[in-house]
Each structure stands twice: as C-alpha cells, then as structure tokens.
N, C-alpha and C positions, 0 to 999 in steps of 0.2 A: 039199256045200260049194261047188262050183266053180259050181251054177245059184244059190246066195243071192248070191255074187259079182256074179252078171252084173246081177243085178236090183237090186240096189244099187247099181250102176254105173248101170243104167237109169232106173232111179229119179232119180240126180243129176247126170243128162245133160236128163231130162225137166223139173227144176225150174230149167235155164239161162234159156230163153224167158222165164219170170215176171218173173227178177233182170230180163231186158236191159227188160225192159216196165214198168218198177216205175212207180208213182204219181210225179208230182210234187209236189212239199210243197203242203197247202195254205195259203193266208193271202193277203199282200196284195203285189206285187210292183210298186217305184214306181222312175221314172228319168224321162228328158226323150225329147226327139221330136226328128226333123231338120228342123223347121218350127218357125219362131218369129214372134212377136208383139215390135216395136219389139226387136229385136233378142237377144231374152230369149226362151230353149228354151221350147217346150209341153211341160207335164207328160205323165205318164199315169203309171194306177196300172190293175192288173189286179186280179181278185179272182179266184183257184182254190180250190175246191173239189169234191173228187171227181173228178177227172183234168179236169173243165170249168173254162172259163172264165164265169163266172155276172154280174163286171160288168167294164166300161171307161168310165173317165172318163177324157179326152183333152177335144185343141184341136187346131184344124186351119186353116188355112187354104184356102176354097174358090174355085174358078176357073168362071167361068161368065158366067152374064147377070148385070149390076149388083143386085140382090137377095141374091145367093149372099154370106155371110157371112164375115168372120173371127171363129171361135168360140172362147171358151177357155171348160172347165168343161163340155163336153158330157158326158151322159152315156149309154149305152147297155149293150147286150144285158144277157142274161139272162130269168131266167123272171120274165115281170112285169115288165120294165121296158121302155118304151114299144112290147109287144107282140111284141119279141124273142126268140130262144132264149139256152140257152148254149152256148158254142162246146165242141168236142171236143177234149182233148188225146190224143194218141194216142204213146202211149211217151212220148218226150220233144217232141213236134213236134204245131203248130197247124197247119193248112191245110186250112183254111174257103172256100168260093167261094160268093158271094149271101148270106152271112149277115144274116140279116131283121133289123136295128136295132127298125124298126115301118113303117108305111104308107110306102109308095115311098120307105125310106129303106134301104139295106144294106150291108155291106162286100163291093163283086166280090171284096175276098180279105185275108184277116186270114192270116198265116203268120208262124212266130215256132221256134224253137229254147231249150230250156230246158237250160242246161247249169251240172250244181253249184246254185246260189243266184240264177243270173242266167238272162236270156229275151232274144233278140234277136230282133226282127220287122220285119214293116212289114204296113202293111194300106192300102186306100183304098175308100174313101167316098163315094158316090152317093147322093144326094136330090132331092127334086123340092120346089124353093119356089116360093111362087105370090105373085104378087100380086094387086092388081084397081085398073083406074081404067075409067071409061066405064061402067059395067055389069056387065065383062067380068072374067075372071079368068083370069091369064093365068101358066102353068107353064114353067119353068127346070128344067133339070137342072143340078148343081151337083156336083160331086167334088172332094177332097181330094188328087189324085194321090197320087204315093208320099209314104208317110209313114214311116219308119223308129224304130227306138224301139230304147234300152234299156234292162231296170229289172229291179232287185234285187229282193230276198225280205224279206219279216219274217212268218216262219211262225207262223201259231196255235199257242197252246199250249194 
C-alpha cells in the first residue's frame, strides 16, 4: 500500500511541468503598438497556432536613409509568408532573435509574455530598401526601433 502511495504522489508531482508549460490558446490576438501614424496607434494582430506564432500583421515606423518607410498593414512571418518561419512560443513567453520575416528583412527580436487572454511584447525590425538612380542601386538599412504592443485573444473554436 505504502509503494502505490509514493508512485501516485510521483506520478502527480511528474505531471506539474506539463500544467506550468500548457499551450497557449490558439486564434487571433489583436491590440495597438506604441508607434503611431498621424497620431493614431498601429495595429497588430498575431495568429497562434500550435504554441507558434504563424502570422503578424503590424505597422511601423522606420528610421533610416529617406527611402525607409512609414508602413501600416505590413505583413509577416510564418511558413509561406514572404519566406519566413513561425515564431516559438515556449510556455507562455516569445523570445525570438533574427527571426527571418524574408530576404534581408528580420526581427533582431520579437519577445512578448502571454498572460490569461492577453500577450505583451515588443519586437524591432530591420530591412534593407534599395533604391536606384544613375545605373546604380543603392541599399539602406532601415528598423523599426522598439515597438511595444498589446493585444487580446478571440480564440478559435
């Protein structure tokens, strides 16, 4: 009696880890950014599924050589979308460094906290725009500095 004890104790010592690592919901989690456009927040919405983050659609404002854009409506990562991954959620927590958007475009670091229904992050964004005059074609790197974000849930059903 007293070894079915222990092993039932061990048992429901062994299955704590799973609880603290559980999935986060999937579906579509939307809120604003701490960068805005004419004085009006940038969106963003996430797409989870499978502990991953699969898309982001955001806006940004980028700093750099006169080319470098203020964008709203960007979209990124994922499998298939402009040649990116999806990001890793791991427990409840993003923390991504180089995440491949597509060609010389990536996030040096997407990190975010998933807590109940809501995510809080920030990420920033490096690209390389190019222009051409003379013949020549000529590249800019461009980033989004810190961008901070947060955004709710509306889980798949």
């Amino acid at each position: 009696m007293r070894r079915v004890c222990v092993l039932a104790v061990g048992f429901a010592l062994a299955a704590l880890p799973a609880v603290a690592l559980a999935s986060v919901a999937s579906g579509t989690y939307t809120g604003t950014e701490s960068q805005a456009q004419s004085g009006v927040p940038y969106k963003i919405s996430l797409t989870v599924s499978g502990n991953k983050i699969t898309r982001v659609v955001y806006g940004a404002n980028y700093t750099g050589h006169a080319p470098c854009p203020s964008d709203s409506g960007r979209w990124v990562v994922g499998a298939g979308i402009k040649g990116g991954k999806a990001i890793a959620i791991t427990g409840n927590t993003i923390n991504a460094r180089n995440a491949k958007i597509g060609p010389g475009d990536v996030f040096t670091y997407f990190k975010g906290t998933f807590t109940g229904t809501t995510v809080q992050g920030s990420f920033d964004e490096t690209f390389t725009a190019e222009t051409s005059s003379g013949g020549k074609v000529h590249s800019y790197k461009c980033t989004s500095g810190k961008v901070t974000f947060t955004a709710s849930s509306s889980p798949a059903s």
